[in-house]
C-alpha positions in Angstrom: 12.4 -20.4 -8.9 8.8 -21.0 -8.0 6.3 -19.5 -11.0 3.8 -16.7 -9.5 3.2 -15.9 -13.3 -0.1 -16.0 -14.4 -1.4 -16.4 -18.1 -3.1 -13.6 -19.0 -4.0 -15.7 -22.5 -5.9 -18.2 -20.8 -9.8 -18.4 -20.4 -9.4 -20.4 -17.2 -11.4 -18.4 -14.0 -8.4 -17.7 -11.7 -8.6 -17.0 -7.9 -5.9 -15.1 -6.9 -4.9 -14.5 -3.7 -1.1 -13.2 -4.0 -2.2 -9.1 -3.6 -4.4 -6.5 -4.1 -2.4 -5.5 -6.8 -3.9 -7.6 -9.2 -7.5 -6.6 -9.6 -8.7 -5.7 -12.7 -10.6 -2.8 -14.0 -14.1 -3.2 -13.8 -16.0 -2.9 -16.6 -17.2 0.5 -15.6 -13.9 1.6 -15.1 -13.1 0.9 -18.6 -15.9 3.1 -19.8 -14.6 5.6 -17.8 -11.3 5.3 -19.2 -12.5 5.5 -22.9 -14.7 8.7 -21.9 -12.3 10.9 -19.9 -11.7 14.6 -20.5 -8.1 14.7 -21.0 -5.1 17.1 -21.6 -1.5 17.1 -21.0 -0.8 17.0 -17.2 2.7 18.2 -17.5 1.2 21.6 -18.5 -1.7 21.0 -15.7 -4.3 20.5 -18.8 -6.1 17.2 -17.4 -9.3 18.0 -16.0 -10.0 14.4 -14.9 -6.3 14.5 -13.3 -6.9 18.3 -11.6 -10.2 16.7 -10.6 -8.9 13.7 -9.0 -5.9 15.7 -7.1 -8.2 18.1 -5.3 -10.7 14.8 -4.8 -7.8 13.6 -2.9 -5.8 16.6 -0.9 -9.7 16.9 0.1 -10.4 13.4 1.1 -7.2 13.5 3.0 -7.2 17.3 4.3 -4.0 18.2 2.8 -3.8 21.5 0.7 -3.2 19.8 -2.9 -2.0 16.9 -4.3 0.3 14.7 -7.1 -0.9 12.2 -9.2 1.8 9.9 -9.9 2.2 6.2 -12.0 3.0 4.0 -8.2 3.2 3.7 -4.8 7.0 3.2 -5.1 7.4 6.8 -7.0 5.1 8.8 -4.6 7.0 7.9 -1.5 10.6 8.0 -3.6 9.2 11.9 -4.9 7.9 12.0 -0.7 11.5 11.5 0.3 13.3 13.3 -2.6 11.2 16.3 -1.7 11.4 16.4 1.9 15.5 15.3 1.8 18.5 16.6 0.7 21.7 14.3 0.0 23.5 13.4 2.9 20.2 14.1 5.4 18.6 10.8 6.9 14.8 9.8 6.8 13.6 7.3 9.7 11.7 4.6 9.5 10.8 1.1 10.6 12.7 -1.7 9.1 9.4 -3.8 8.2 7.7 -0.4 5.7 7.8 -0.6 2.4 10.4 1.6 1.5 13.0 0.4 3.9 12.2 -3.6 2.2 10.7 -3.3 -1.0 11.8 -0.1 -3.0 15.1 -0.9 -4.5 16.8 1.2 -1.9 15.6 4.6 -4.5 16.6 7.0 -2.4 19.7 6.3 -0.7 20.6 4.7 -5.1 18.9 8.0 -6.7 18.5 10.7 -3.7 21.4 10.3 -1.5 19.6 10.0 1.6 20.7 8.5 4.5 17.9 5.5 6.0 17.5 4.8 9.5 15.3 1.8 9.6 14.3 1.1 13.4 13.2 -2.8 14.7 9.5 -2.1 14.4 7.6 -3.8 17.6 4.0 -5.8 17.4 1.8 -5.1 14.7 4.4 -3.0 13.0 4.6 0.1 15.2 7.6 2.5 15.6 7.3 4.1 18.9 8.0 7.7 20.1 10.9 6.7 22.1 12.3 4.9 19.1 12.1 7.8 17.0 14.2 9.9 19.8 16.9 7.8 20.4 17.4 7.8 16.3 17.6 11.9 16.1 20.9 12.8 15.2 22.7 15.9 16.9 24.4 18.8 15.4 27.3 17.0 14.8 29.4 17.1 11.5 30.6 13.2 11.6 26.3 12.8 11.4 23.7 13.1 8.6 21.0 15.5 9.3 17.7 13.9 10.6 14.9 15.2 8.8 12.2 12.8 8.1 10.0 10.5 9.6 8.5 7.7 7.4 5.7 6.3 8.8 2.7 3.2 7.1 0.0 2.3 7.7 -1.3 -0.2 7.5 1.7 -2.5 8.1 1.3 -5.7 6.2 -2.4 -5.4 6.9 -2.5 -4.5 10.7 -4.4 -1.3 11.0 -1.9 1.2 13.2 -2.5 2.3 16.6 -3.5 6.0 15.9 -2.5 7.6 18.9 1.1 6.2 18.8 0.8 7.2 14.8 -0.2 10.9 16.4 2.9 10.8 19.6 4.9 10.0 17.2 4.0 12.7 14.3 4.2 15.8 17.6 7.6 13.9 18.9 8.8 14.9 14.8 7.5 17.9 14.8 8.7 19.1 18.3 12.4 18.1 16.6 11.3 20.0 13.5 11.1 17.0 11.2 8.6 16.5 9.1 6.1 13.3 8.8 5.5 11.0 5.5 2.4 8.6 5.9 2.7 5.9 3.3 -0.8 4.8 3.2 -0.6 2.3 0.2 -4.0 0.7 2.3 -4.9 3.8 4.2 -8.3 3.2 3.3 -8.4 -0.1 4.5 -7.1 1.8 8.2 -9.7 4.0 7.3 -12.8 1.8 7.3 -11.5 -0.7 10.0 -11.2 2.0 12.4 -14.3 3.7 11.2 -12.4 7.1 11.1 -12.7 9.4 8.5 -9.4 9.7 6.4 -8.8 13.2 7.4 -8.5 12.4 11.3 -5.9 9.7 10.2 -4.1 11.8 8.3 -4.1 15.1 10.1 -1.1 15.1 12.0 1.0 14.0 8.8 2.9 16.7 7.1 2.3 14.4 3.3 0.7 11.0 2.6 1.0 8.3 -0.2 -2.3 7.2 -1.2 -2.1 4.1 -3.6 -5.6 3.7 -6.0 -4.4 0.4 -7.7 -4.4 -2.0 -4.4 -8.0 -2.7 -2.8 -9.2 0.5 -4.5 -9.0 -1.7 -7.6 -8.0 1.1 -9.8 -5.3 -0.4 -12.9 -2.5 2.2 -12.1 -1.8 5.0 -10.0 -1.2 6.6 -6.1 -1.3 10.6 -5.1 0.6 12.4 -3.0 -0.9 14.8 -1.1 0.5 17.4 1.5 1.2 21.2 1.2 0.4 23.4 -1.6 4.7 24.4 -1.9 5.6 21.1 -1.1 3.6 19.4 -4.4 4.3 22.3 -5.8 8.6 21.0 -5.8 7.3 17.3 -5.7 6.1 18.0 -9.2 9.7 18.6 -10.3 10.9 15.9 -8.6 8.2 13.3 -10.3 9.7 15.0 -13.8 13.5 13.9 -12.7 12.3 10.4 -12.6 10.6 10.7 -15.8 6.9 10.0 -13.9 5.3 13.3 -16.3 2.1 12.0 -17.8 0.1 13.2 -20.7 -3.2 12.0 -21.7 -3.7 10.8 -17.3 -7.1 11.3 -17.5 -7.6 7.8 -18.8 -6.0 6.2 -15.4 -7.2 9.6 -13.5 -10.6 8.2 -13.9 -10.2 5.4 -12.5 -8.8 6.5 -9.6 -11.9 8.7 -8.9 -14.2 6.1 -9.3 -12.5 3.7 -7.2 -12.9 6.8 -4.7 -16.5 7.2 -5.0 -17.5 3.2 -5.2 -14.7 1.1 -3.5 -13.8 2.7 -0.6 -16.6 1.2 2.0 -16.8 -2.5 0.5 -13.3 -2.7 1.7 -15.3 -4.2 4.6 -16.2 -7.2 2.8 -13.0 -8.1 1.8 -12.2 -7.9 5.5 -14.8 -10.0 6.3 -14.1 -12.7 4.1 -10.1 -12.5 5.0 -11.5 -13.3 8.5 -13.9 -16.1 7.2 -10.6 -17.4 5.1 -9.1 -17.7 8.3 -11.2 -19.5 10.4 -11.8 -22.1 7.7 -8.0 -22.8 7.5 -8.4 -23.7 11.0 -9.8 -26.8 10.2 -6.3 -28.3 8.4 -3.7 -29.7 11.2 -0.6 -28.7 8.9 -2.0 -25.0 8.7 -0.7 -22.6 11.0 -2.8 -19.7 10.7 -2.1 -16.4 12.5 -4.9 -14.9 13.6 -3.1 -11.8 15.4 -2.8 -9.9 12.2 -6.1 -10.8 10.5 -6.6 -6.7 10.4 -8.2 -6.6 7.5 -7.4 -8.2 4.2 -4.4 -10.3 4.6 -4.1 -13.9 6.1 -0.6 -15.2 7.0 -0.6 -18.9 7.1 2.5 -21.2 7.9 1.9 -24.2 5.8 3.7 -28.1 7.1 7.1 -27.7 4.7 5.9 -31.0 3.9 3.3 -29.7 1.8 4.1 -26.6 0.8 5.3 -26.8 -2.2 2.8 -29.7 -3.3 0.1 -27.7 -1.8 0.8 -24.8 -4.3 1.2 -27.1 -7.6 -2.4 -28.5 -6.6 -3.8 -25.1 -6.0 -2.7 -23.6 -9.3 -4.0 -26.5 -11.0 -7.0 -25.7 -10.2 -6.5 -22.5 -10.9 -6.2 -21.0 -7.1 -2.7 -18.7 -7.4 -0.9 -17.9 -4.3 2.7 -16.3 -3.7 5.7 -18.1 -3.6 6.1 -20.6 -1.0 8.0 -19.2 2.5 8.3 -20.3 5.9 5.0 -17.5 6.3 2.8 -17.0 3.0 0.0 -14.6 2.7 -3.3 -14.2 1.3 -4.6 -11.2 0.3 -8.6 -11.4 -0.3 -9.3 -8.1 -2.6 -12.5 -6.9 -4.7 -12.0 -9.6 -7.3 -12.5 -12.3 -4.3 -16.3 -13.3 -3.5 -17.8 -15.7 -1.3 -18.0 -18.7 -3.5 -14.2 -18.4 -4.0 -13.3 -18.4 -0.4 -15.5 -21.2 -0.3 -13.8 -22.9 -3.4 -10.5 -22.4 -1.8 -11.2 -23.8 1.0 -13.2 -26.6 -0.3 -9.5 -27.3 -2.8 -7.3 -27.1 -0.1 -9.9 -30.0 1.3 -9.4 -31.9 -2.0 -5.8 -31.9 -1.7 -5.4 -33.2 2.2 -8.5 -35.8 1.8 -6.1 -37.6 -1.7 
């Protein structure tokens, strides 16, 4: 198995490009973090916590909010909450929870998926969603979700399909999840204020801990009852925290600091892209340069000796595939795009 493990004991700088997930606190964060008001959240004690929740359900125009450890539990608690066993969520077979949540909640909830072929740039369509409502039939689960992203490995969603489809649910009476794990990154690339993205969306999964650069963390926001029973639902899977304020912090100053210099790491996904041009046995595509992802298809040929060189010199990128993808994030700057392109040089000049 190819290593995507990085040292955490070694003093070597490190560029790495695999996610957003792995920025680090800054060090203003960490001040934060060791000055927090804090209480016990199960009891709804955490000032920092209450803070950040109606920071959020405000930022997002929902009536309240759920601060929970990950992306992964805030859309599992979205489902849990919205679902009953035996009903059925829809979705499209590229989102996160249909690929890359352990199946939770068909395995821990009991709900039925419906993953639909999702067309360019990762869109489910209105008509899609139609055809996949069930009847009142006994032999069928009950339809009564739709699970919607965005963005959709990095391409920004098409907000008026995003809307057609949220009034095609609701005229069914289903209700609408948004997982926005990079809603802000949709947010600043279509210079729309997060409300107007998310206003048609019955609840939405905001992660802190991806380009926000917060260490842990997402909220779930949507009606007051509705986080009212997700609250129960993030106790079942053992997600009540205590002392939250710590993290809590975080995520509020990720809020108030890192939302708008999302552009630059935009920009320099864009300037990654065009220098890769330059390398005949890199393919890049430049369709879904959105915002802060590159997908690159690298000559098998060099694939995998392209990656030993690159970690050598300390430049970490995911595991090879037939399609890799770098993910420029708040820890990248200039002079690394530049080093990374200028190592990549190194490696086809030898």
């Amino acid at each position: 198995m190819y290593d995507t493990s990085v040292s955490s004991g070694s003093d070597k700088a490190v560029i790495d490009l695999r996610s957003d997930t792995v920025t680090r606190p800054s060090a203003k964060m960490r001040e934060l973090m060791a000055t927090a008001s804090v209480g016990d959240d199960v009891y709804g004690d955490d000032p920092t916590v209450n803070l950040l929740e109606e920071t959020v359900a405000d930022l997002l125009g929902k009536e309240a909010s759920l601060f929970v450890a990950s992306g992964t539990q805030s859309n599992l608690i979205a489902l849990l909450t919205h679902c009953a066993r035996g009903e059925e969520y829809i979705s499209g077979n590229a989102y996160h929870v249909a690929r890359y949540e352990a199946g939770g909640a068909a395995a821990l909830g009991g709900i039925v998926p419906h993953h639909l072929q999702v067309g360019p740039g990762g869109a489910i369509t209105p008509a899609d969603v139609k055809a996949a409502i069930k009847g009142d039939d006994v032999h069928l689960p009950i339809t009564r979700l739709v699970s919607l992203e965005n963005t959709v490995y990095g391409e920004v969603q098409d907000q008026a399909n995003l809307d057609a489809v949220a009034d095609l649910a609701h005229e069914n009476g289903l209700s609408v999840h948004l997982d926005g794990a990079r809603l802000m990154n949709a947010v600043v690339k279509s210079n729309m204020s997060a409300r107007d993205v998310c206003r048609k969306m019955d609840t939405v999964s905001l992660c802190l801990s991806k380009g926000l650069g917060a260490p842990v963390g997402s909220v779930l926001a949507g009606p007051r009852d509705f986080i009212r029973r997700a609250r129960r639902s993030r106790k079942m899977l053992g997600g009540g925290m205590r002392q939250a304020g710590v993290l809590a912090a975080c995520g509020l100053y990720a809020l108030q600091h890192n939302v708008e210099r999302l552009r630059d790491d935009h920009e320099r996904a864009k300037k990654l892209a065009d220098a890769l041009d330059d390398f005949h046995a890199i393919e890049v595509d430049h369709s879904r340069v959105d915002t802060n992802m590159v997908f690159v298809k690298v000559d098998p040929d060099h694939t995998a000796a392209l990656n030993t060189h690159l970690r050598a010199e300390g430049i970490i990128l995911g595991a090879p595939h037939e399609t890799s993808r770098l993910v420029v994030h708040l820890d990248i700057n200039d002079a690394d795009i530049e080093h990374v392109v200028s190592k990549i040089g190194n490696y086809f000049a030898a």
